[in-house]
VEXZA-464538 format. One line per field, with one value per residue (C-alpha): x, y, z. Coordinates in steps of 0.001 Angstrom, whole numbers. Layout:
VEXZA-464538
x X | ...
y Y | ...
z Z | ...
This chain:
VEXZA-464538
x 13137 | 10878 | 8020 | 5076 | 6150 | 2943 | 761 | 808 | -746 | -4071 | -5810 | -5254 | -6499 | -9722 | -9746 | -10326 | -12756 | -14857 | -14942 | -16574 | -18837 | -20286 | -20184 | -18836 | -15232 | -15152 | -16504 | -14141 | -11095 | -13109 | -13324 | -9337 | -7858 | -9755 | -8467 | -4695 | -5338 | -6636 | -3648 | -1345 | -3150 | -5146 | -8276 | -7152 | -7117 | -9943 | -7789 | -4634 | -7321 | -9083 | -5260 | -4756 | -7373 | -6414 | -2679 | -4396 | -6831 | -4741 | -1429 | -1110 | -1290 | -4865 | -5475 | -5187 | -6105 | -9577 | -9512 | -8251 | -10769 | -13907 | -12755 | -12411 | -15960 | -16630 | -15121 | -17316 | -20472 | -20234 | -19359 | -22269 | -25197 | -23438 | -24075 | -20079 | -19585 | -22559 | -21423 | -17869 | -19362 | -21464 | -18725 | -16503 | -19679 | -19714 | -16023 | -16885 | -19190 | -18806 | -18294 | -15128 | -13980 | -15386 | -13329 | -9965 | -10965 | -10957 | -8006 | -5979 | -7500 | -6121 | -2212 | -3263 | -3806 | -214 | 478 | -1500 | -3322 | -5742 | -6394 | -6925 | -9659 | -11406 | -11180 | -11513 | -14302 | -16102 | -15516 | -16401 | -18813 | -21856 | -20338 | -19348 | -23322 | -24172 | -22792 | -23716 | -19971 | -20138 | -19351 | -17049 | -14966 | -14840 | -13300 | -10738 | -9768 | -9398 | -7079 | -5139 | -4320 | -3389 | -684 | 551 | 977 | 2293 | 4714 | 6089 | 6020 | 9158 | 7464 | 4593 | 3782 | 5022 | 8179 | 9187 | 8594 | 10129 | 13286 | 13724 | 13381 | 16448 | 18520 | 17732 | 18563 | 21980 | 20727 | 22005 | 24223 | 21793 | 20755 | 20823 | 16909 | 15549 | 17885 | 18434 | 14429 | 14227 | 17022 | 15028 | 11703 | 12763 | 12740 | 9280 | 7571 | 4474 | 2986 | 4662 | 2548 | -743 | -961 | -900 | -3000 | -5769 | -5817 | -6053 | -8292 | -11278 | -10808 | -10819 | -7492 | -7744 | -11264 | -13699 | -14033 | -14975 | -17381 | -16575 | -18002 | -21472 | -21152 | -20605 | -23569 | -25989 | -25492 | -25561 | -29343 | -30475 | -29016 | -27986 | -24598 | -24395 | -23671 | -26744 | -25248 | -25465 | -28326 | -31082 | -28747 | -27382 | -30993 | -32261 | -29359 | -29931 | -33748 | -32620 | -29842 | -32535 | -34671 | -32490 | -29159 | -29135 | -27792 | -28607 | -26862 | -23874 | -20578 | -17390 | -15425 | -16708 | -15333 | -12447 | -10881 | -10977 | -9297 | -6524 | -6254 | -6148 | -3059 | -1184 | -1670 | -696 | 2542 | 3532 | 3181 | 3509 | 72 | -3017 | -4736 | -3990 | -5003 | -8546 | -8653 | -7829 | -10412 | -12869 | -12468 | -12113 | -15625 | -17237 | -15550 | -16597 | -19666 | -21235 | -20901 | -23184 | -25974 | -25064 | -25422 | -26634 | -24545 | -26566 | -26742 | -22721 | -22060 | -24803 | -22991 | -20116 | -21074 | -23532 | -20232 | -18347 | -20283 | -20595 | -17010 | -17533 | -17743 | -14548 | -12920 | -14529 | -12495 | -9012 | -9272 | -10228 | -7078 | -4980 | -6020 | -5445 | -2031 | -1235 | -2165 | -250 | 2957 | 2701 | 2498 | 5356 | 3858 | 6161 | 9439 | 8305 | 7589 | 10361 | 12575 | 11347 | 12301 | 15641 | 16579 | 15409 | 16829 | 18440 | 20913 | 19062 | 15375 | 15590 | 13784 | 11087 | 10551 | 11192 | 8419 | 5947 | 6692 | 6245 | 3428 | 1608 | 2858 | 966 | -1862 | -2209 | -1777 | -3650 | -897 | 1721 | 3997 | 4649 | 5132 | 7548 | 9607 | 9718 | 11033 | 13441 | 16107 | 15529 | 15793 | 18119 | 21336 | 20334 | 20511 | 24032 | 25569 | 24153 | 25505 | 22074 | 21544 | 20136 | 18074 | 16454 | 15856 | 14149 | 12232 | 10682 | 10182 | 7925 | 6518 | 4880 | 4080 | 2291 | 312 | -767 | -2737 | -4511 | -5028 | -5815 | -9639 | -9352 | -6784 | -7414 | -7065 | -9433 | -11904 | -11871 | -12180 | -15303 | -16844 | -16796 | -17860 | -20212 | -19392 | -18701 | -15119 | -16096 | -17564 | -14354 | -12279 | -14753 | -14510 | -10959 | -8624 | -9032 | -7770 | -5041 | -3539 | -2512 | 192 | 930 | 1801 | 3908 | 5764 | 6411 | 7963 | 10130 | 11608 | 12648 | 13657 | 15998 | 16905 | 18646 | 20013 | 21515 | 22733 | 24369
y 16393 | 19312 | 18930 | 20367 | 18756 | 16934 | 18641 | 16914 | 13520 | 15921 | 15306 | 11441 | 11560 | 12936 | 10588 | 7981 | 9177 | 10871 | 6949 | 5299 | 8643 | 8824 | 5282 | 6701 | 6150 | 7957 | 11028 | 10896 | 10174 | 13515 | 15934 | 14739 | 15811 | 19164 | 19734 | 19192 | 21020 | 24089 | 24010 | 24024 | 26633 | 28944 | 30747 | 29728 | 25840 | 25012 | 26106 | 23845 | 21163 | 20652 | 20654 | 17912 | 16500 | 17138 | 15539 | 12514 | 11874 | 12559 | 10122 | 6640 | 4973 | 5892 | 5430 | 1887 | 1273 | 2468 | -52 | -3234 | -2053 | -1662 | -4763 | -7053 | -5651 | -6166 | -10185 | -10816 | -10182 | -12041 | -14948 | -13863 | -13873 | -16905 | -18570 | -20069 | -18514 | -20636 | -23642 | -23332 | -22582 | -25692 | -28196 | -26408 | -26830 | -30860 | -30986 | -28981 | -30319 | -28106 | -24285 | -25438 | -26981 | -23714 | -21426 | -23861 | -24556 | -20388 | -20383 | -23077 | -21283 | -17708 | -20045 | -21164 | -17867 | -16233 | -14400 | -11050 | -9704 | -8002 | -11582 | -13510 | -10671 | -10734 | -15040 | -16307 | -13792 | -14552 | -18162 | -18683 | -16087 | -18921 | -21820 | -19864 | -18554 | -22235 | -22872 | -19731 | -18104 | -13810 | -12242 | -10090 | -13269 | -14799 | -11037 | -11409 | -14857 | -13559 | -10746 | -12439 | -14727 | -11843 | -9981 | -11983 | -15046 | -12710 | -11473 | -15195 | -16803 | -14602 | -15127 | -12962 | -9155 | -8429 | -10731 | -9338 | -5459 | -6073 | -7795 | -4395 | -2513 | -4302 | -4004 | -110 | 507 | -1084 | -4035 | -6773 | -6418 | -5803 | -9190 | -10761 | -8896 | -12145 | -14570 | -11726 | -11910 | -15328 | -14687 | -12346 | -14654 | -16117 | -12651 | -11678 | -11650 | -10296 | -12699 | -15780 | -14836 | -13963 | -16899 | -18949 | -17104 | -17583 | -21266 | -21429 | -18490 | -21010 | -23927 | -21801 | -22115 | -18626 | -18208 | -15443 | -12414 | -8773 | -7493 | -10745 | -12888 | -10808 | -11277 | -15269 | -15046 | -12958 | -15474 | -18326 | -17687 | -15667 | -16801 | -13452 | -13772 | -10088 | -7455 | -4425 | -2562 | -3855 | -7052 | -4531 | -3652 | -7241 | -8540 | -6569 | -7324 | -11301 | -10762 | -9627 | -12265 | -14801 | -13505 | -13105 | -15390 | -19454 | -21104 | -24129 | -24586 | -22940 | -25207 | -24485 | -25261 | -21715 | -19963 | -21972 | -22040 | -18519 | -17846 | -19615 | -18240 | -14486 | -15897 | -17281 | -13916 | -11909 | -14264 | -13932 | -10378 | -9049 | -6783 | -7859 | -5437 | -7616 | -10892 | -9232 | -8682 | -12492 | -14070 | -11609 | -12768 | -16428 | -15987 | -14762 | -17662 | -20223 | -19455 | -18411 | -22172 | -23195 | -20513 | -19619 | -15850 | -13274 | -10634 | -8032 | -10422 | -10441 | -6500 | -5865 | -8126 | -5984 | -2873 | -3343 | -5188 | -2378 | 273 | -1815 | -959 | 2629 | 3101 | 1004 | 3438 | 6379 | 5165 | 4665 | 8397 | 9425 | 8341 | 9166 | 12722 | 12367 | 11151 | 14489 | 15973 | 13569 | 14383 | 18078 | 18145 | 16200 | 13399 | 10374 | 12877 | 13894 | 10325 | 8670 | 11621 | 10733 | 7285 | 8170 | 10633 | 8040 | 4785 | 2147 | -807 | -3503 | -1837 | -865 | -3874 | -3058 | 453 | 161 | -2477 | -432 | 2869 | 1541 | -101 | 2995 | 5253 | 2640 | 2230 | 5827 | 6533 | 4109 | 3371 | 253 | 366 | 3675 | 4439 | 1386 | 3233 | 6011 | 4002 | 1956 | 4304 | 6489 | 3229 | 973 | 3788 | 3769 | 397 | 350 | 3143 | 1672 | -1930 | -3664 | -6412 | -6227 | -9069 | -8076 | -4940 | -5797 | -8109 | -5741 | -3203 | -5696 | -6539 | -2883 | -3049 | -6097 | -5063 | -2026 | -3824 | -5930 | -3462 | -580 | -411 | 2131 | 869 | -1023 | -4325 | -3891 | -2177 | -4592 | -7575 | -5848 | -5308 | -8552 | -9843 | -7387 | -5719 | -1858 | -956 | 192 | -3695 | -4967 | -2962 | -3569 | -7382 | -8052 | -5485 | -6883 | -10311 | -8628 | -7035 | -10365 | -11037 | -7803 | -7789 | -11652 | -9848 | -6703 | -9482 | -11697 | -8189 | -7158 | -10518 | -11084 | -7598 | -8254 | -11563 | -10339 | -7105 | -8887
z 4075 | 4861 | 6928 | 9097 | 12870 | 14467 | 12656 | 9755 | 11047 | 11417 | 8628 | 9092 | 12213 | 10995 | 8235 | 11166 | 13648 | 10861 | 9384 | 12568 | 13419 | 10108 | 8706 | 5032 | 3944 | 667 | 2226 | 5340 | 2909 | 1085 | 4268 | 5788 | 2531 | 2740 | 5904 | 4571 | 1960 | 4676 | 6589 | 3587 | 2126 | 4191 | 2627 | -748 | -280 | -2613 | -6135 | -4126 | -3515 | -7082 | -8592 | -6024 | -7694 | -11066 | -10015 | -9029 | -12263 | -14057 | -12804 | -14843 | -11402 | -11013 | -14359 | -13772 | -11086 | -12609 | -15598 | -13653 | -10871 | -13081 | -14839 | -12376 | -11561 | -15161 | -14778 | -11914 | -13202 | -16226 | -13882 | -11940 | -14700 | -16210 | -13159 | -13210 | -9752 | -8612 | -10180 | -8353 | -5318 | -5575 | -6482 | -3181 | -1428 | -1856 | -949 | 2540 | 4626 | 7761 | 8493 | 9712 | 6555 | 4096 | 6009 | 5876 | 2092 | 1779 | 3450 | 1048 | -1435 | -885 | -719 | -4614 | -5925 | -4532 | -7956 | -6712 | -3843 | -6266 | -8127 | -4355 | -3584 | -6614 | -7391 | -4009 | -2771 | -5537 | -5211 | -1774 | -441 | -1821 | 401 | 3240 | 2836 | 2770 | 6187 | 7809 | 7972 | 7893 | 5234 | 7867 | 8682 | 4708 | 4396 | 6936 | 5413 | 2345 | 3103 | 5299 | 2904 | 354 | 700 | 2841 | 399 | -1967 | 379 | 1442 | -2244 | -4157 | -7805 | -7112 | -7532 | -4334 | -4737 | -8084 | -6401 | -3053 | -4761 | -7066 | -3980 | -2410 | -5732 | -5856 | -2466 | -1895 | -217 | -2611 | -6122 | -9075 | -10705 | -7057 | -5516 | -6173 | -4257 | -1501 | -1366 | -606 | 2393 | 3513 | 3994 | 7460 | 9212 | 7422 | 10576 | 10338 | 7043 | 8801 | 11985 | 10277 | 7829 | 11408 | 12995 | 10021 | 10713 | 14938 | 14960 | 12271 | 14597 | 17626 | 19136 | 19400 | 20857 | 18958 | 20648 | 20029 | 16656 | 14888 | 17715 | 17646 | 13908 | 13713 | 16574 | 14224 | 11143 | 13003 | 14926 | 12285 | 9268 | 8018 | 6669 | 5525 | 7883 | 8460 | 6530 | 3735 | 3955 | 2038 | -1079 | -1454 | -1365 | -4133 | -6014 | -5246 | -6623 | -9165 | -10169 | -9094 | -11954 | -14550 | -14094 | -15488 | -12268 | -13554 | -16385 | -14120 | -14400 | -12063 | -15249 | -16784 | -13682 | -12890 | -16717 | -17018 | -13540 | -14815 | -17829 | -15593 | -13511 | -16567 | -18333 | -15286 | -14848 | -18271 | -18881 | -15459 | -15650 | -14364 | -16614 | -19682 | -17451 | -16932 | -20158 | -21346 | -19080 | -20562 | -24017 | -22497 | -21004 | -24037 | -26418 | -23557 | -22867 | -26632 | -27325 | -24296 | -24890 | -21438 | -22157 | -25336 | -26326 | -24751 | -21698 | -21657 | -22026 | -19413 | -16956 | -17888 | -17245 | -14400 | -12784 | -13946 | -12349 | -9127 | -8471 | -8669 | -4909 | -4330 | -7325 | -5347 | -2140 | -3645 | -5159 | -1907 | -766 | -3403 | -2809 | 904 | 349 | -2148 | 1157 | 3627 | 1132 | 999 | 4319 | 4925 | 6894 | 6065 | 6533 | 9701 | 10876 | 9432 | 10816 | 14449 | 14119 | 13093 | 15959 | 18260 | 16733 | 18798 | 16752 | 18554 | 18492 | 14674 | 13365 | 15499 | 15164 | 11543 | 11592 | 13448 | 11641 | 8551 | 9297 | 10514 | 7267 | 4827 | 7118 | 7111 | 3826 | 2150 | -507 | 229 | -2330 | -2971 | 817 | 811 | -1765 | 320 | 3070 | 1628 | 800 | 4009 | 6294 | 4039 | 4751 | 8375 | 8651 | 7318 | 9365 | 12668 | 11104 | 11474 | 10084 | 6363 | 6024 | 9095 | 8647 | 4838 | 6389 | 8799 | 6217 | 3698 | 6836 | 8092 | 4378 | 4530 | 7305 | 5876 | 3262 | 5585 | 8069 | 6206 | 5793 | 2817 | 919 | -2358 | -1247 | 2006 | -317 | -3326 | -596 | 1004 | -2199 | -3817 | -562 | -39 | 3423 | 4310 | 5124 | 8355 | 8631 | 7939 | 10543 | 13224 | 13266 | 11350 | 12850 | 16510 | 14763 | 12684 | 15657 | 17624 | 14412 | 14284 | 18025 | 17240 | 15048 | 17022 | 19896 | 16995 | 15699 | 19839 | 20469 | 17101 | 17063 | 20236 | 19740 | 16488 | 17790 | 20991
């Protein structure tokens, strides 16, 4: 695989200090694919960079990505103006009676919605951020919760997304006989070290066996004397947009029925067809045939919602692009070849698992995109892992593992970015106060992967 030597983890590396000098994701993402583009290219990068561009718009992947994004927008503000997201969050609120409790109830939560990580962002956000308000909890820390209960539930529950796409990465691959990804899967769960760790690190960290520290600690501090629940950065846009609800949504008549029906009807959908898109879709037309009935909304009331919801999402859309480009980039330059081809002239039998762990982990956090840098991985790694005669299992796990923590870690990747938006925090927010947190599992797992790795390999 051809690639540009150490020179191609440039434009990433922009990518991140541009994000904390400047405070702006989608114009970092913006500015680090420009500069791939200029060392590809030369003089004449700007034709290379608008057919990037071009590549990108017009691929099926982003395609959807923009309909289930702006729809999902779309579903939550219907819920929103109907006030069914208010009547949810008041029912939760009477079965939690502490800060404690909201955050364990959030956490529980994120384990009931395991079918997608895109369908725990959008339902439990939504669901949550107006008890989590109630008892003073940052919107920084309900983001954390809710992303560390995303992926990773996905990752440890084998009928999900991520089951069903993980098991056809082990059939494709040589890992397991074709028919068998889904029992192989489940084998595989034990040595999935980095979701294990992080779904019990959720828990001790909200009732402080693990003591706050760091950005999240001045955050819990500002909500709790102040009562400001929403980071700086955002507390002047969410308030006009709460004035506004305030003057034109029914709370009253708001019922957690009409938000909790039509969240089940999205997961059956989903599970039935396997697409999300057509489960946004159902709980759409669910909404409009439940609520007409009640008078809850007009027609005009109901497409409003939509769109407003709709274009809401447009900076979260204007993010993922951003990285889609940056990855066109990140390819052409050869950035997971020349990774990937480190690892591999350095590899040790009983330190694979490890270093497969970690260097996964840092391609997908780097390149915004999980999946498809898994399926890059998986059949450079998987024949490694058989000449060296590591052991399989192992060596899936730690693979599904790196690309676990790549969504949670990754600040502009679409699950970071639909989490922040429905809870209405900045990426930059997000990886100020959560990343600190999402290192100590990360770190568990790097220890498990040493420790087996050696005890198999011996």
């Amino acid at each position: 695989m051809d690639h540009h030597g150490f020179i191609s983890l440039v434009p990433v590396i922009c990518v991140i200090i541009l994000v904390f000098l400047t405070k702006r994701t989608m114009a970092s993402l913006v500015t680090g694919s420009i500069v791939g583009a200029i060392l590809l290219y030369g003089t004449e990068f700007s034709i290379a960079w608008v057919d990037a561009i071009y590549a990108v718009l017009g691929s099926g992947t982003w395609q959807w990505l923009f309909l289930v994004c702006g729809l999902f927008g779309a579903l939550t503000g219907v819920l929103e103006l109907s006030g069914s997201a208010f009547g949810f969050s008041e029912a939760a609120g009477k079965i939690c009676k502490s800060k404690r409790q909201s955050l364990l109830f959030t956490w529980i939560l994120g384990m009931v919605v395991f079918v997608d990580d895109w369908l725990n962002a959008l339902a439990v956000s939504s669901a949550m951020r107006g008890v989590t308000d109630k008892f003073k909890v940052p919107r920084e820390l309900l983001a954390y919760v809710v992303c560390a209960t995303g992926a990773v539930v996905c990752c440890l529950i084998p009928f999900s997304t991520w089951g069903a796409f993980m098991a056809g990465q082990l059939e494709a691959n040589g890992a397991c006989a074709i028919g068998e990804g889904t029992a192989t899967y489940i084998r595989t769960l034990p040595y999935i070290f980095y979701p294990i760790c992080a779904q019990i690190v959720v828990p001790l960290y909200i009732i402080g066996v693990i003591p706050r520290f760091g950005s999240m600690k001045k955050a819990e501090k500002r909500a709790l004397e102040t009562g400001q629940t929403l980071p700086d950065s955002t507390y002047a846009i969410a308030q006009e947009k709460a004035v506004t609800a305030e003057q034109t949504s029914i709370k009253e008549k708001g019922k957690a029925i009409n938000f909790i029906v039509p969240m089940i009807v999205l997961a059956i959908i989903t599970i039935i067809t396997a697409e999300i898109l057509y489960g946004v879709f159902a709980a759409l037309i669910c909404c409009a045939i439940m609520y007409a009935p009640q008078k809850l909304m007009s027609r005009n009331e109901f497409l409003s919602s939509m769109m407003s919801g709709f274009k809401d999402m447009m900076g979260v859309i204007g993010i993922i692009t951003g990285a889609f480009i940056l990855r066109e980039m990140n390819n052409a330059l050869g950035l997971p070849a020349y990774v990937l081809g480190v690892v591999q002239d350095s590899m040790n039998p009983a330190l694979l698992p490890v270093v497969v762990f970690i260097t996964v982990s840092a391609l997908t956090f780097a390149a915004g995109n999980f999946w498809g840098m898994a399926a890059i991985a998986w059949p450079v790694i998987a024949p490694i892992g058989f000449a060296m005669g590591a052991d399989t299992l192992l060596v899936a796990g730690a693979i599904i593992s790196g690309t676990c923590f790549g969504s949670n870690a990754c600040f502009y990747g679409s699950e970071v970015s639909l989490t922040c938006q429905v809870s209405e925090i900045s990426n930059q927010d997000y990886a100020k106060t959560a990343l600190p947190i999402i290192a100590i599992p990360f770190v568990l797992a790097c220890i498990l992967y040493i420790v087996v790795g050696f005890a198999i390999t011996n």
